[in-house]
C-alpha positions in Angstrom: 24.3 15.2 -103.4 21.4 15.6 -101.1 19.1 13.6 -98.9 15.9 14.2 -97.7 13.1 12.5 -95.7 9.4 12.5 -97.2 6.8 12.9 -94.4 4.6 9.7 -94.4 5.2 5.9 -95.4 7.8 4.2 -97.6 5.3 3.9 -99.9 4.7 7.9 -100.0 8.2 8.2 -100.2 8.5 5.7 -103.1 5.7 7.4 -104.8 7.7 10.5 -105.0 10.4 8.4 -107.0 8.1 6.8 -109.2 6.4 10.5 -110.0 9.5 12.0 -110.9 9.4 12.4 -114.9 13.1 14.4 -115.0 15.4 12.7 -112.5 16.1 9.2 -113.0 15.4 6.7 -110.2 18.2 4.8 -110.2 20.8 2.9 -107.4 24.1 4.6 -109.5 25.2 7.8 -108.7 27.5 8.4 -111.2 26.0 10.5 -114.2 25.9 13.4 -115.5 22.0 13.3 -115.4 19.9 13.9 -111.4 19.2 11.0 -110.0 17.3 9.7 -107.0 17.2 6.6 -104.5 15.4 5.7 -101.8 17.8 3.1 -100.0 15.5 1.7 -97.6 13.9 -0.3 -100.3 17.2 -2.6 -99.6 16.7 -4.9 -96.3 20.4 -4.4 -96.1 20.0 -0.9 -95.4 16.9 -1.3 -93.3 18.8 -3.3 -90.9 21.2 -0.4 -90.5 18.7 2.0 -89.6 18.1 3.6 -92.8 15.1 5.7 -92.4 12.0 4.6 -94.7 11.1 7.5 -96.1 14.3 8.8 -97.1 15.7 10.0 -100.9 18.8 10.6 -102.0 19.1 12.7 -104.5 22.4 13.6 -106.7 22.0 16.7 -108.8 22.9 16.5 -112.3 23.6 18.7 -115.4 20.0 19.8 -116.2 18.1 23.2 -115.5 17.7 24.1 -112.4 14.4 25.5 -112.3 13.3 22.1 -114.6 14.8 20.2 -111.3 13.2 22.5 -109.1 9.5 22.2 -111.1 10.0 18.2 -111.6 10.6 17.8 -107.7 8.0 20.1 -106.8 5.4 18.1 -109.2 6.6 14.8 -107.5 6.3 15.7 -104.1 2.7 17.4 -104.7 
């Protein structure tokens, strides 16, 4: 598991989990496939502090280097 902050808005940030073609956006974490999340989209987790434009993301069972290609497409 990892987390990371997107420079820009919540909406960049969202983009970036919406472009994602390999890893799943999803709220679960427990899979066998990468998935990502952007908690802030939950007032809940605004209200705690959570920052906007971060993503966590929870590495899964594929290639690497697919991982590594698919995150770098997303974040272009």
């Amino acid at each position: 598991m990892i987390s990371f902050e997107t420079a820009g808005t919540a909406e960049a940030a969202e983009a970036v989990c919406e472009a994602s073609r390999l890893t799943v956006h999803a709220t679960s974490l427990g899979g066998v496939e990468t998935s990502m999340e952007r908690r802030a989209r939950y007032d809940s987790e605004r209200e705690v502090g959570t920052p906007a434009t971060l993503i966590r993301l929870s590495v899964g069972l594929e290639h690497v280097d697919d991982l590594w290609r698919d995150l770098e497409r997303a974040l272009g």
